[in-house]
Structures are given as C-alpha cells and as structure tokens.
CHARMM-style PDB file with segment names, atoms N, HN, CA, C and O in Angstrom:
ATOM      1  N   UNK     1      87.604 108.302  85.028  1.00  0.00      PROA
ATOM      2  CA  UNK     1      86.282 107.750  85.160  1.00  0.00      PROA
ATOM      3  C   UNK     1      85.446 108.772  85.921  1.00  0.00      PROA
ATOM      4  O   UNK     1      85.846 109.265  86.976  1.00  0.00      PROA
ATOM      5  N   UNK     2      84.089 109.128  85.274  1.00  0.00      PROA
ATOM      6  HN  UNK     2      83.764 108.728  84.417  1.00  0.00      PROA
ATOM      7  CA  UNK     2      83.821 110.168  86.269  1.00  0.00      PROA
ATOM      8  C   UNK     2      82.227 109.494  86.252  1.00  0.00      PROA
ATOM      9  O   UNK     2      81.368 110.336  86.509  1.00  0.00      PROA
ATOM     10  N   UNK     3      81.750 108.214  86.008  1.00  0.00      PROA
ATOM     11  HN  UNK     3      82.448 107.529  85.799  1.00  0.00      PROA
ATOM     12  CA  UNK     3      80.514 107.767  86.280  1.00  0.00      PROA
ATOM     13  C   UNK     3      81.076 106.069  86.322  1.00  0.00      PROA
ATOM     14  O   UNK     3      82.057 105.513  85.829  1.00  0.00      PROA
ATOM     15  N   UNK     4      79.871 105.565  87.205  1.00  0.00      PROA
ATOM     16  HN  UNK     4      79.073 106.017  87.605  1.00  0.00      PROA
ATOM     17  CA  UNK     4      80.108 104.026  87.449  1.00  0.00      PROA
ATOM     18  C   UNK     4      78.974 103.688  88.350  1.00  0.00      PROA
ATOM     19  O   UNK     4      78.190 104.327  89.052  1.00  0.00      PROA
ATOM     20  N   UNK     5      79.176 102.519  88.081  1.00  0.00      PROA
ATOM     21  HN  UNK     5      79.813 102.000  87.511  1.00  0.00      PROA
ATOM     22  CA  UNK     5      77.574 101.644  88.623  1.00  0.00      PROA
ATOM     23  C   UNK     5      77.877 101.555  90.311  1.00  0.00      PROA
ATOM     24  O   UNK     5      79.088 101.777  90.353  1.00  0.00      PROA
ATOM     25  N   UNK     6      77.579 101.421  91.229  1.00  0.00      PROA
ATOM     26  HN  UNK     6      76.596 101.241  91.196  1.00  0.00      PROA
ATOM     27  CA  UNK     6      77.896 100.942  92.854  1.00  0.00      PROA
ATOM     28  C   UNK     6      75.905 100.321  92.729  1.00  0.00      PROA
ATOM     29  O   UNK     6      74.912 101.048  92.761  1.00  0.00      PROA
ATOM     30  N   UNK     7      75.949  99.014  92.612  1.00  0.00      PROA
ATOM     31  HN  UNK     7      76.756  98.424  92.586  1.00  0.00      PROA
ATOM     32  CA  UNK     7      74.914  98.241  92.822  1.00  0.00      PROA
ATOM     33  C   UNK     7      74.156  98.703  91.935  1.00  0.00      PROA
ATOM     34  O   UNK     7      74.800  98.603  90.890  1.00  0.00      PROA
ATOM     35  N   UNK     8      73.013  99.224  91.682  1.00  0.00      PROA
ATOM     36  HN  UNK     8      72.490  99.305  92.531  1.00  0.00      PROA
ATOM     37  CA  UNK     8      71.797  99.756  91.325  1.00  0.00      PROA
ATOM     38  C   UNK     8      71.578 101.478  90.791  1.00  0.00      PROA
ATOM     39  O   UNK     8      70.809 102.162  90.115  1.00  0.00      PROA
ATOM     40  N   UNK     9      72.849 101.600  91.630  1.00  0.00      PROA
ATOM     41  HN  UNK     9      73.474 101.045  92.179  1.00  0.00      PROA
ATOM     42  CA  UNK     9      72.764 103.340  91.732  1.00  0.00      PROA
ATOM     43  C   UNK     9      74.051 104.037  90.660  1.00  0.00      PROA
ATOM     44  O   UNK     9      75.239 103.715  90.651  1.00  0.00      PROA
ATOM     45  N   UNK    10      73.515 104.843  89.994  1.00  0.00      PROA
ATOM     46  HN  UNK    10      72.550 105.105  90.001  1.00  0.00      PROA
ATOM     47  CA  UNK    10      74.419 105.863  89.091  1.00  0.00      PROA
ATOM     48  C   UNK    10      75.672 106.242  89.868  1.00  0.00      PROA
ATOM     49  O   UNK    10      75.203 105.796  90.916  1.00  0.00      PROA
ATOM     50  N   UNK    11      76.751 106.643  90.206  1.00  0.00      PROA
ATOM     51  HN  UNK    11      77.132 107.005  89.355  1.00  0.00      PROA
ATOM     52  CA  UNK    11      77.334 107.396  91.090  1.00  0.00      PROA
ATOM     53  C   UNK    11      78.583 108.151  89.789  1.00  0.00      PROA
ATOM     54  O   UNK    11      79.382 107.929  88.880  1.00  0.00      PROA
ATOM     55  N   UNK    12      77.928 109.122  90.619  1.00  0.00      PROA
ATOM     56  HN  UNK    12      77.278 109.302  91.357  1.00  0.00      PROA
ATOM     57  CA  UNK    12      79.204 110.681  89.506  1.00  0.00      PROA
ATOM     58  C   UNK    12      79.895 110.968  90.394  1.00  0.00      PROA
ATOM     59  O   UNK    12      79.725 111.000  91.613  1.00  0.00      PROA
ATOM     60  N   UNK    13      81.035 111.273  89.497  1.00  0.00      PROA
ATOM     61  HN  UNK    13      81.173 111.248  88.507  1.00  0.00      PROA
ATOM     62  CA  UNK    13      82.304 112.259  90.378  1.00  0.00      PROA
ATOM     63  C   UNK    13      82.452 113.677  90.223  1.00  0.00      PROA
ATOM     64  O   UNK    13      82.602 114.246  89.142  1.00  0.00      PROA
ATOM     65  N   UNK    14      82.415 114.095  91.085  1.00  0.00      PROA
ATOM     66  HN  UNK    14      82.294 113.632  91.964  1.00  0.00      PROA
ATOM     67  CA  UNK    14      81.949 115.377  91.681  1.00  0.00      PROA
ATOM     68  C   UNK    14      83.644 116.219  91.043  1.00  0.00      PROA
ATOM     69  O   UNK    14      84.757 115.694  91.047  1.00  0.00      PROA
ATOM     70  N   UNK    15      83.308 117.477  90.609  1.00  0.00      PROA
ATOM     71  HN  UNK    15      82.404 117.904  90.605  1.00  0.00      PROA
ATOM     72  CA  UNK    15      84.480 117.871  90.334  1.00  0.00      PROA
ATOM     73  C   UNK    15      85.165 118.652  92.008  1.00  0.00      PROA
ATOM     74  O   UNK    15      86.358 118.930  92.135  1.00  0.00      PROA
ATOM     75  N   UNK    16      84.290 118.845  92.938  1.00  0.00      PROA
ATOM     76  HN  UNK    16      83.322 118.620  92.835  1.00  0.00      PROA
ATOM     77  CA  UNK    16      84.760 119.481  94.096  1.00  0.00      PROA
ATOM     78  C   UNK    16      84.779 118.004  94.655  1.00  0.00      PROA
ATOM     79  O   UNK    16      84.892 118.140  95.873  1.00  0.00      PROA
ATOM     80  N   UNK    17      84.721 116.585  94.335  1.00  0.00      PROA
ATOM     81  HN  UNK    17      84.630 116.475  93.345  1.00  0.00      PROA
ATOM     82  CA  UNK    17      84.979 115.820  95.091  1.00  0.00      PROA
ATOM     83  C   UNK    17      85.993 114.832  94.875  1.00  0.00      PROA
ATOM     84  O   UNK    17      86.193 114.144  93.874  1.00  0.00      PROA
ATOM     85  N   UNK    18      86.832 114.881  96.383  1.00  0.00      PROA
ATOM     86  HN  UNK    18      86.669 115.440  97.196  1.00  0.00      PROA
ATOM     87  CA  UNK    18      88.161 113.884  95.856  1.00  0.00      PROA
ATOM     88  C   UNK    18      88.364 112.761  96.339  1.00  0.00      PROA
ATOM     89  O   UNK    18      89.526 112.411  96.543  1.00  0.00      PROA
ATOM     90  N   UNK    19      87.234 111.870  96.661  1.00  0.00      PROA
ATOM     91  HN  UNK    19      86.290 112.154  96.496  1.00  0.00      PROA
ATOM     92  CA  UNK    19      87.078 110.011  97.192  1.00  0.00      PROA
ATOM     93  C   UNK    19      88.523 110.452  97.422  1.00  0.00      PROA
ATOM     94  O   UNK    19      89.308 110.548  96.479  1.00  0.00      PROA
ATOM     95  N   UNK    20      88.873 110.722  98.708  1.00  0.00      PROA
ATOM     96  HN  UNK    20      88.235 110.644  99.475  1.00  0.00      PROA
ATOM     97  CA  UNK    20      90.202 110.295  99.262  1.00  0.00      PROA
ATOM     98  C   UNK    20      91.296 110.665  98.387  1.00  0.00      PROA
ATOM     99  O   UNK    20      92.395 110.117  98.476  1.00  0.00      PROA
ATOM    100  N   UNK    21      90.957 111.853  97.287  1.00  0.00      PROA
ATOM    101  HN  UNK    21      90.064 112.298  97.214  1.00  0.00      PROA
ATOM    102  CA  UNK    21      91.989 112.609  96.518  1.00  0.00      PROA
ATOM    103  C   UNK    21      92.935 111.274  96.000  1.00  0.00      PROA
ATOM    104  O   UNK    21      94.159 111.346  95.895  1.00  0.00      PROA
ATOM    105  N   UNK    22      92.190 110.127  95.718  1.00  0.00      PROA
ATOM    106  HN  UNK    22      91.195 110.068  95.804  1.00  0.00      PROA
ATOM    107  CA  UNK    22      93.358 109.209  95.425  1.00  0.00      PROA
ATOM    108  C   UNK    22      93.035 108.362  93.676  1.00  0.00      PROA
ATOM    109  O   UNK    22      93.863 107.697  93.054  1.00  0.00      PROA
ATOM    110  N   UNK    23      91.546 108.688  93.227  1.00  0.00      PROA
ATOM    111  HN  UNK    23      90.874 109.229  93.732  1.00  0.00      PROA
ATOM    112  CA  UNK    23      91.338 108.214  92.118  1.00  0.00      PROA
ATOM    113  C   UNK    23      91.561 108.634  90.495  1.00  0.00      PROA
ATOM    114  O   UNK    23      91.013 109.557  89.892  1.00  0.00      PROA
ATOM    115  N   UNK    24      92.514 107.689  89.999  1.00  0.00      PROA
ATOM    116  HN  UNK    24      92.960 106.939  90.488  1.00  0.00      PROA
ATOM    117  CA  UNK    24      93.206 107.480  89.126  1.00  0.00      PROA
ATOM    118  C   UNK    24      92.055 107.798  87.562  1.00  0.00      PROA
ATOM    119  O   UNK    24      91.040 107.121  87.399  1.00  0.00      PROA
ATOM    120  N   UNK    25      92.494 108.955  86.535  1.00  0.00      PROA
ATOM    121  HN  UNK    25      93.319 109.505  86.668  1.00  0.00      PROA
ATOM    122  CA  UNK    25      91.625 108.754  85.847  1.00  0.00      PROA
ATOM    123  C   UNK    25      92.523 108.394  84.504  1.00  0.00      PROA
ATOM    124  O   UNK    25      93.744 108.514  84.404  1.00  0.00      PROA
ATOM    125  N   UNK    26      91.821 108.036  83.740  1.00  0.00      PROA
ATOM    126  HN  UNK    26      90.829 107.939  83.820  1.00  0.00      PROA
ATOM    127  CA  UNK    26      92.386 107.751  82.256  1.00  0.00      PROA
ATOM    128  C   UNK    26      93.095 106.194  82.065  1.00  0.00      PROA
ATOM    129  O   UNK    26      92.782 105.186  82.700  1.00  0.00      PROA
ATOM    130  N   UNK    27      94.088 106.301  81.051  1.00  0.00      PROA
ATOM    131  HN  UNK    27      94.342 107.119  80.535  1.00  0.00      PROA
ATOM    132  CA  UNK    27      94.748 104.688  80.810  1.00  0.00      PROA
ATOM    133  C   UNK    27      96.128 104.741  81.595  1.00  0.00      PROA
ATOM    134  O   UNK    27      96.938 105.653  81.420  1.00  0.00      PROA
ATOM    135  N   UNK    28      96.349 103.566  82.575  1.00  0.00      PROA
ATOM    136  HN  UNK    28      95.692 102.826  82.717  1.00  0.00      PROA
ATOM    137  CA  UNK    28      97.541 102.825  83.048  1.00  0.00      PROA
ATOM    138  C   UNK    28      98.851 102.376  82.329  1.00  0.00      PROA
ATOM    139  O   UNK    28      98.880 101.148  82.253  1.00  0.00      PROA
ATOM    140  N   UNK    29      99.764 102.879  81.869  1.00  0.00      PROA
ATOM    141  HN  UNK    29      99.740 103.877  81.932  1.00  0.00      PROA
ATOM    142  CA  UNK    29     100.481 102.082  81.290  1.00  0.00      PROA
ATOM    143  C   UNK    29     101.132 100.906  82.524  1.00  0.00      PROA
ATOM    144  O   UNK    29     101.365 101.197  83.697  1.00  0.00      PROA
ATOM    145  N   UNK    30     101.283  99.882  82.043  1.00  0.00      PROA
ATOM    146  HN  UNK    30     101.094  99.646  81.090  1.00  0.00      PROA
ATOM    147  CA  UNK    30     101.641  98.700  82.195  1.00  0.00      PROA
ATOM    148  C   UNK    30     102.901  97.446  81.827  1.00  0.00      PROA
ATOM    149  O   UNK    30     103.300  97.141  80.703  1.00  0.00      PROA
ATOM    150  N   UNK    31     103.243  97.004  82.835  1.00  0.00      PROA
ATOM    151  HN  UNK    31     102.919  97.251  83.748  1.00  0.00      PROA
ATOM    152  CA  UNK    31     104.438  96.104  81.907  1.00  0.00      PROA
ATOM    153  C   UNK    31     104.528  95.281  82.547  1.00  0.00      PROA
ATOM    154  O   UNK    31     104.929  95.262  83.710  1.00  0.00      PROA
ATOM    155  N   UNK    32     103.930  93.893  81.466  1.00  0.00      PROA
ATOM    156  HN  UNK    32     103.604  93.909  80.520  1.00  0.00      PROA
ATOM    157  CA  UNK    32     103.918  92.313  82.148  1.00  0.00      PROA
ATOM    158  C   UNK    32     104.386  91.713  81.618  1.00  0.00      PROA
ATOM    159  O   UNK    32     104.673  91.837  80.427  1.00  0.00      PROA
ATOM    160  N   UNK    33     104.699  90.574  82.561  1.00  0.00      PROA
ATOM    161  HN  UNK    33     104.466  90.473  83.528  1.00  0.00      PROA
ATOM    162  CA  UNK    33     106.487  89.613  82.769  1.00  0.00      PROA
ATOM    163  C   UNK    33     106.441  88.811  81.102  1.00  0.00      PROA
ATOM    164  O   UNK    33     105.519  88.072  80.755  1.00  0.00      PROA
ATOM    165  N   UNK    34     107.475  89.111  80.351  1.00  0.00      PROA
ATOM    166  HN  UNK    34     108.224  89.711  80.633  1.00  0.00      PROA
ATOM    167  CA  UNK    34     107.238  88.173  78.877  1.00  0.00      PROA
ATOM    168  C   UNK    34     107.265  86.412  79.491  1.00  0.00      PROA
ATOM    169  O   UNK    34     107.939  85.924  80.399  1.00  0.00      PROA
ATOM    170  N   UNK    35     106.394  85.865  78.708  1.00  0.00      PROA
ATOM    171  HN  UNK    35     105.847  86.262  77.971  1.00  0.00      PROA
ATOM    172  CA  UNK    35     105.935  84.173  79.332  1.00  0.00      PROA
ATOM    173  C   UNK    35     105.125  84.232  80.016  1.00  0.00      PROA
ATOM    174  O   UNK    35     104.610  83.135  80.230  1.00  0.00      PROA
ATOM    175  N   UNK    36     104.569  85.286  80.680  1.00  0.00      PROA
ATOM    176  HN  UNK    36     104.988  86.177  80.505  1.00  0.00      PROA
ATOM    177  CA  UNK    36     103.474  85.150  81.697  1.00  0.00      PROA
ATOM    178  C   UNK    36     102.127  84.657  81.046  1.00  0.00      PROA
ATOM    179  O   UNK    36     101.912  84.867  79.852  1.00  0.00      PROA
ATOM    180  N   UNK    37     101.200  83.981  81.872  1.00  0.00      PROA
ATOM    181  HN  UNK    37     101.375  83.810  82.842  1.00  0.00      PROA
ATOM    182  CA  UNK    37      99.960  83.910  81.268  1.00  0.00      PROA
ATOM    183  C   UNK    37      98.730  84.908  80.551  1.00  0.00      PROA
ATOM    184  O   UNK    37      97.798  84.829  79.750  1.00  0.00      PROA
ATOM    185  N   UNK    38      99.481  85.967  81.507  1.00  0.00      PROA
ATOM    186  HN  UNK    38     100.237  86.031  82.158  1.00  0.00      PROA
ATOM    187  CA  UNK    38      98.853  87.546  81.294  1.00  0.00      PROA
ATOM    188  C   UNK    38      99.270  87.615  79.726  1.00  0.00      PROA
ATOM    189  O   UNK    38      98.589  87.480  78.710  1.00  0.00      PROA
ATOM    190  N   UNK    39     100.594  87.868  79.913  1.00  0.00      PROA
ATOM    191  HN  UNK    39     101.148  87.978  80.738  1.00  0.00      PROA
ATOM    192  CA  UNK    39     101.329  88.623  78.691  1.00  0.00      PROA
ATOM    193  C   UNK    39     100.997  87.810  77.346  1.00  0.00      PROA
ATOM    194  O   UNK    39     100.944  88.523  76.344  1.00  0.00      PROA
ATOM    195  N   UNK    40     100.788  86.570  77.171  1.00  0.00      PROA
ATOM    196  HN  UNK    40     100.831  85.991  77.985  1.00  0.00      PROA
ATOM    197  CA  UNK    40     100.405  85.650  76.867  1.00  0.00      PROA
ATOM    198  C   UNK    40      98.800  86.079  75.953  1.00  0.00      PROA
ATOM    199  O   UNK    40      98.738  86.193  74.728  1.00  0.00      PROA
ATOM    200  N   UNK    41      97.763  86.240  76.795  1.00  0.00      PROA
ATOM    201  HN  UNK    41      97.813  86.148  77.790  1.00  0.00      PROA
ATOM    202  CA  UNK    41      96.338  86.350  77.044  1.00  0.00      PROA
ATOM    203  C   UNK    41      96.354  87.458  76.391  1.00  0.00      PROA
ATOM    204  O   UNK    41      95.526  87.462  75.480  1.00  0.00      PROA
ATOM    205  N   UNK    42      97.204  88.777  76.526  1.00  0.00      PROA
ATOM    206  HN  UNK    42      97.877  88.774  77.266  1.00  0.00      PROA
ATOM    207  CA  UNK    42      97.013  89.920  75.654  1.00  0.00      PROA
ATOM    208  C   UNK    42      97.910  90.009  74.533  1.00  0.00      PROA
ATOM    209  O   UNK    42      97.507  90.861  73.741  1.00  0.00      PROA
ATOM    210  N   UNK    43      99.051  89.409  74.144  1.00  0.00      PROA
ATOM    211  HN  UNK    43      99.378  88.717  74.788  1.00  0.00      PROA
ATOM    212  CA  UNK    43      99.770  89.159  73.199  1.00  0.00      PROA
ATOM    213  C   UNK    43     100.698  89.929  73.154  1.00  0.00      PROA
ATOM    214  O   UNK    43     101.324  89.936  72.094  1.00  0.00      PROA
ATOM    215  N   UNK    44     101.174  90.915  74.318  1.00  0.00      PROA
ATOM    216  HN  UNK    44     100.666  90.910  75.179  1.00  0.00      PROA
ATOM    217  CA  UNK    44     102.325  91.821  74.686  1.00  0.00      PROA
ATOM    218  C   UNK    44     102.861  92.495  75.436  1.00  0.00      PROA
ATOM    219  O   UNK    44     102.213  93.530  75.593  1.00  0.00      PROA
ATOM    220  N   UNK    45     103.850  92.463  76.085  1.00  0.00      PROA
ATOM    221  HN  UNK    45     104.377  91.622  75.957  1.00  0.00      PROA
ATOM    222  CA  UNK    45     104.355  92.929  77.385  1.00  0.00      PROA
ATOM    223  C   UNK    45     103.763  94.380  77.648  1.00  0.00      PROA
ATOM    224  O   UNK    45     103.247  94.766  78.697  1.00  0.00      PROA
ATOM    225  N   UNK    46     103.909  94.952  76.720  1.00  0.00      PROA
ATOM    226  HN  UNK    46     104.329  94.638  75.868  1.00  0.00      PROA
ATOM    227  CA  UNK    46     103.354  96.283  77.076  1.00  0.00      PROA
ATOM    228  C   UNK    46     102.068  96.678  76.995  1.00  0.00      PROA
ATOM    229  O   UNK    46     101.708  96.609  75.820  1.00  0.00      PROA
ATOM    230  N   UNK    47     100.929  97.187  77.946  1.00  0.00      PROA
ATOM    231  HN  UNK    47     101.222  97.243  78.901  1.00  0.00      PROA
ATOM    232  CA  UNK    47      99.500  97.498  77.876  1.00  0.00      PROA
ATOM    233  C   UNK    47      99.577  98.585  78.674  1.00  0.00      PROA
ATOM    234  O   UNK    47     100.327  98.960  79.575  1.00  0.00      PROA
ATOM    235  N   UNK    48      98.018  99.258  77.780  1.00  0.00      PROA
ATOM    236  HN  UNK    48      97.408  98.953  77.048  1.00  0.00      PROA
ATOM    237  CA  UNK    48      97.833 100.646  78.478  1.00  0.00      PROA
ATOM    238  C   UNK    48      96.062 100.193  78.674  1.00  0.00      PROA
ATOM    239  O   UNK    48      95.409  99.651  77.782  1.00  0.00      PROA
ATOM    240  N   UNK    49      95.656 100.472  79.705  1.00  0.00      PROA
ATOM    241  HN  UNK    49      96.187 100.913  80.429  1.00  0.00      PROA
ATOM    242  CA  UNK    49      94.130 100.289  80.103  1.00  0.00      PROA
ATOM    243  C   UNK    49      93.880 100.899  81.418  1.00  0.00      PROA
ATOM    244  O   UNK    49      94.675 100.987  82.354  1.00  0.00      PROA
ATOM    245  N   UNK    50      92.454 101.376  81.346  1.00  0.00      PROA
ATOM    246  HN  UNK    50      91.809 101.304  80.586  1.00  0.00      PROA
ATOM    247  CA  UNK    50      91.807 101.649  82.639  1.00  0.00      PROA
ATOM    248  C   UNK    50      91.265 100.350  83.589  1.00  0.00      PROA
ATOM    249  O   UNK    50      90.892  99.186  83.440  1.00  0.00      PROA
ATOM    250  N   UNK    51      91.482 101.364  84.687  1.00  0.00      PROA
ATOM    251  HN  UNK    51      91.785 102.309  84.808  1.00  0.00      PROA
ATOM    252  CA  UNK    51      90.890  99.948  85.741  1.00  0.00      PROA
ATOM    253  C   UNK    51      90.578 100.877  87.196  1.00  0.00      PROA
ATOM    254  O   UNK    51      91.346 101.800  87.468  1.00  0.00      PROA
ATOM    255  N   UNK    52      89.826 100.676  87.772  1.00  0.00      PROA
ATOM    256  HN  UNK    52      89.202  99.927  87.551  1.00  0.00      PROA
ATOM    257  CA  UNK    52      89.488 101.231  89.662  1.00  0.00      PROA
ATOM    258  C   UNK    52      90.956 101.102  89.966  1.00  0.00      PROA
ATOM    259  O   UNK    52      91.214  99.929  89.693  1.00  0.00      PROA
ATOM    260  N   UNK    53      92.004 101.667  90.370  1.00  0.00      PROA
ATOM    261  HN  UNK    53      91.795 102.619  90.591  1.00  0.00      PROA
ATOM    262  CA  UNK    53      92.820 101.174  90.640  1.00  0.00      PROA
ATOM    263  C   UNK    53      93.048 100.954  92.529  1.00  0.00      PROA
ATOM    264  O   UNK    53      94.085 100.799  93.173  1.00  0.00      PROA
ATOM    265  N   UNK    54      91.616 101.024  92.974  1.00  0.00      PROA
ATOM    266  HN  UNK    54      90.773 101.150  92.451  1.00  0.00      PROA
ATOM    267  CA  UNK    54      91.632 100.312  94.644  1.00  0.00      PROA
ATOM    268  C   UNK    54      90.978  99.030  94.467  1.00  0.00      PROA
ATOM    269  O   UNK    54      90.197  98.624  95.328  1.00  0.00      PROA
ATOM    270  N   UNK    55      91.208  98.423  93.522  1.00  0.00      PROA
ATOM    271  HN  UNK    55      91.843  98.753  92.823  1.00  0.00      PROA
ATOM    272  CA  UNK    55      91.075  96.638  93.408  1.00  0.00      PROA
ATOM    273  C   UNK    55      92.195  96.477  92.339  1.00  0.00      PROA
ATOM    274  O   UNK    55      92.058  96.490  91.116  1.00  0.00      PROA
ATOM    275  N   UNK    56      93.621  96.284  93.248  1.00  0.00      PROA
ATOM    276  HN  UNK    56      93.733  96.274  94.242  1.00  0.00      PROA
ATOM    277  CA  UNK    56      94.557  96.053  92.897  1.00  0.00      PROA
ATOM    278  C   UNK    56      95.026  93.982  93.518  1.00  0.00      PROA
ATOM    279  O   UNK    56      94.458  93.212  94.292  1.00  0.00      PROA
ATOM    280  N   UNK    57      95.939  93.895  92.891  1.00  0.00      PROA
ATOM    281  HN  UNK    57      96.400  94.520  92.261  1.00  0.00      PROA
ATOM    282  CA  UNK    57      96.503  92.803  93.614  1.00  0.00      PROA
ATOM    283  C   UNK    57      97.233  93.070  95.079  1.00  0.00      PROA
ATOM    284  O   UNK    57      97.794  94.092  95.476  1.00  0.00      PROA
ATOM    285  N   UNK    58      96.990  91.523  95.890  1.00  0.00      PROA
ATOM    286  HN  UNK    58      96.535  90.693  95.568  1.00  0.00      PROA
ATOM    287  CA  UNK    58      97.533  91.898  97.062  1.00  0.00      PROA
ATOM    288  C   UNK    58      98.750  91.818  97.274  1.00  0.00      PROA
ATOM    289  O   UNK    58      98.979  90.615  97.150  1.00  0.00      PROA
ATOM    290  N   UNK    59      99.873  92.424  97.563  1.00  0.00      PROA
ATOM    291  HN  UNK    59      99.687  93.402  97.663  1.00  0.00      PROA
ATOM    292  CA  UNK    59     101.242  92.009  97.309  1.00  0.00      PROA
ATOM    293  C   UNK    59     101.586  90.608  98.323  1.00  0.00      PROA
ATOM    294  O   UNK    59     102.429  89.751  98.057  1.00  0.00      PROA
ATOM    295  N   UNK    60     100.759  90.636  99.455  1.00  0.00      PROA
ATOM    296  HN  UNK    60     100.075  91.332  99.671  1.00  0.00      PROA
ATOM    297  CA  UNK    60     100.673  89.384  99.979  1.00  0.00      PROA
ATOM    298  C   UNK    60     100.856  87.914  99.244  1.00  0.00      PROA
ATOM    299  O   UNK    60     101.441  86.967  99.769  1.00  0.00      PROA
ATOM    300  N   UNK    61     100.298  87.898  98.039  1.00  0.00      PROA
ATOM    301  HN  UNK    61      99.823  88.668  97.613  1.00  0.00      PROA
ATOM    302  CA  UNK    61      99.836  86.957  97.144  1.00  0.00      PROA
ATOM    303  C   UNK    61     100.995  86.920  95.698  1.00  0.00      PROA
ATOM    304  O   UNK    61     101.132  85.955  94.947  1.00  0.00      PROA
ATOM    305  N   UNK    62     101.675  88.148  95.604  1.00  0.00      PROA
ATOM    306  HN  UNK    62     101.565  88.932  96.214  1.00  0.00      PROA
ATOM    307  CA  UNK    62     102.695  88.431  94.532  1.00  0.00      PROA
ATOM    308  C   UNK    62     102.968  86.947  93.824  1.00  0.00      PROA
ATOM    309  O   UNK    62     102.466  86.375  92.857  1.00  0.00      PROA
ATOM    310  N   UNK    63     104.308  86.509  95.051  1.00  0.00      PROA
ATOM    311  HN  UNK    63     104.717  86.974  95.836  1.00  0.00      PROA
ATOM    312  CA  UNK    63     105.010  85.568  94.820  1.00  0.00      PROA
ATOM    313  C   UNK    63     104.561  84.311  93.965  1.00  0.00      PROA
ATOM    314  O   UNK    63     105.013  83.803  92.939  1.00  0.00      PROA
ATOM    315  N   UNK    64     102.943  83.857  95.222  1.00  0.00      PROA
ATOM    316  HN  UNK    64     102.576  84.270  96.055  1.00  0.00      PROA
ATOM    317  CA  UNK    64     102.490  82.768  94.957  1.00  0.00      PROA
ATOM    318  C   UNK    64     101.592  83.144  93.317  1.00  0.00      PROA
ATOM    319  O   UNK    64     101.425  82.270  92.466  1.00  0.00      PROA
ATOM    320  N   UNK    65     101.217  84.266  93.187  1.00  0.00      PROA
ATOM    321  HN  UNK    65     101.353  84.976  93.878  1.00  0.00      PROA
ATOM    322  CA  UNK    65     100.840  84.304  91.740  1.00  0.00      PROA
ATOM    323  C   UNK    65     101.891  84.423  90.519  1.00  0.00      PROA
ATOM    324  O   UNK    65     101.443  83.850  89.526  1.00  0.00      PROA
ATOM    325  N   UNK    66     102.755  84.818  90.375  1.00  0.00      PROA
ATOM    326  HN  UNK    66     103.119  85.283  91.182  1.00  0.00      PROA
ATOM    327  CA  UNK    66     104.094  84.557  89.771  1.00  0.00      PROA
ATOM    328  C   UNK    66     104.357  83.158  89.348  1.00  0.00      PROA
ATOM    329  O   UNK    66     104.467  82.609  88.251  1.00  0.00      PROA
ATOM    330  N   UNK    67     104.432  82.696  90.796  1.00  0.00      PROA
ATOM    331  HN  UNK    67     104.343  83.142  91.687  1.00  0.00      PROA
ATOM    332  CA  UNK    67     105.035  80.971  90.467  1.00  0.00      PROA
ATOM    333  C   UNK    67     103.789  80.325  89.904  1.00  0.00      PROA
ATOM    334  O   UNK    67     103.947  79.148  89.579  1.00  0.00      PROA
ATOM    335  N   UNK    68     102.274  80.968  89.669  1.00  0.00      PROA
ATOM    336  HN  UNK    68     102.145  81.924  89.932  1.00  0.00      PROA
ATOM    337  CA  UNK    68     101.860  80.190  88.834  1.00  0.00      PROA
ATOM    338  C   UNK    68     101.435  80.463  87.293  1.00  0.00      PROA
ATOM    339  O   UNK    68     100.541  80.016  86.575  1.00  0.00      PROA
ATOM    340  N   UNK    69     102.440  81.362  87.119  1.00  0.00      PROA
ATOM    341  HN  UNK    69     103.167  81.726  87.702  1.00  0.00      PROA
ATOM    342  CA  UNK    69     102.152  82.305  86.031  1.00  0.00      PROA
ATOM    343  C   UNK    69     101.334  83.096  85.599  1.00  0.00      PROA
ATOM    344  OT1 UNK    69     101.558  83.706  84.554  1.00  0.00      PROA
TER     345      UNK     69
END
C-alpha cells in the first residue's frame, strides 16, 4: 500500500520512509478454522488479501472469539 486516506488527507509512503519499518505491503496469505463463520462468509479456508496489518485482532479476545465462531 503506498497511498491511503487518514481522515481528509491523502497520505503517501515515502520510499525513504519506514512508519516504524514495520508496514506490510501486498496480499496476506491466510488460513481460517474450516466451520468458522469467517471460513463460512468467504467459502474457503484458504485466503490471500490485503489489510493495515496494525488493526489486527487482540489476542486478548482470541478464545472468546473462537467460541463464538
């Protein structure tokens, strides 16, 4: 991702700039639980997609999202 909205404002990614040398570019591969509601919703355990990946799930919350599929 090298452009994205923050409110109102354009914001580019700088090729000399590294937001915390930590942002993820291109597609995620992925692998969600077969029966899940997810897996379900996309029609297959396996997905590849982009996403911010610093708005992740909280692992705090794992469990209790699991047990509700």
């Amino acid at each position: 991702m090298t452009e994205w909205l923050k409110g109102n404002m354009l914001e580019k990614r700088r090729e000399t700039g590294d937001l915390g040398g930590t942002m993820r570019l291109g597609a995620y591969q992925a692998e969600l639980t077969k029966g899940s509601k997810i897996a379900d919703i996309y029609g297959d355990t396996q997905i590849s997609e982009r996403h911010r990946h610093r708005y992740e799930v909280n692992v705090d919350y794992k469990e209790r999202l699991e047990d509700c599929g």
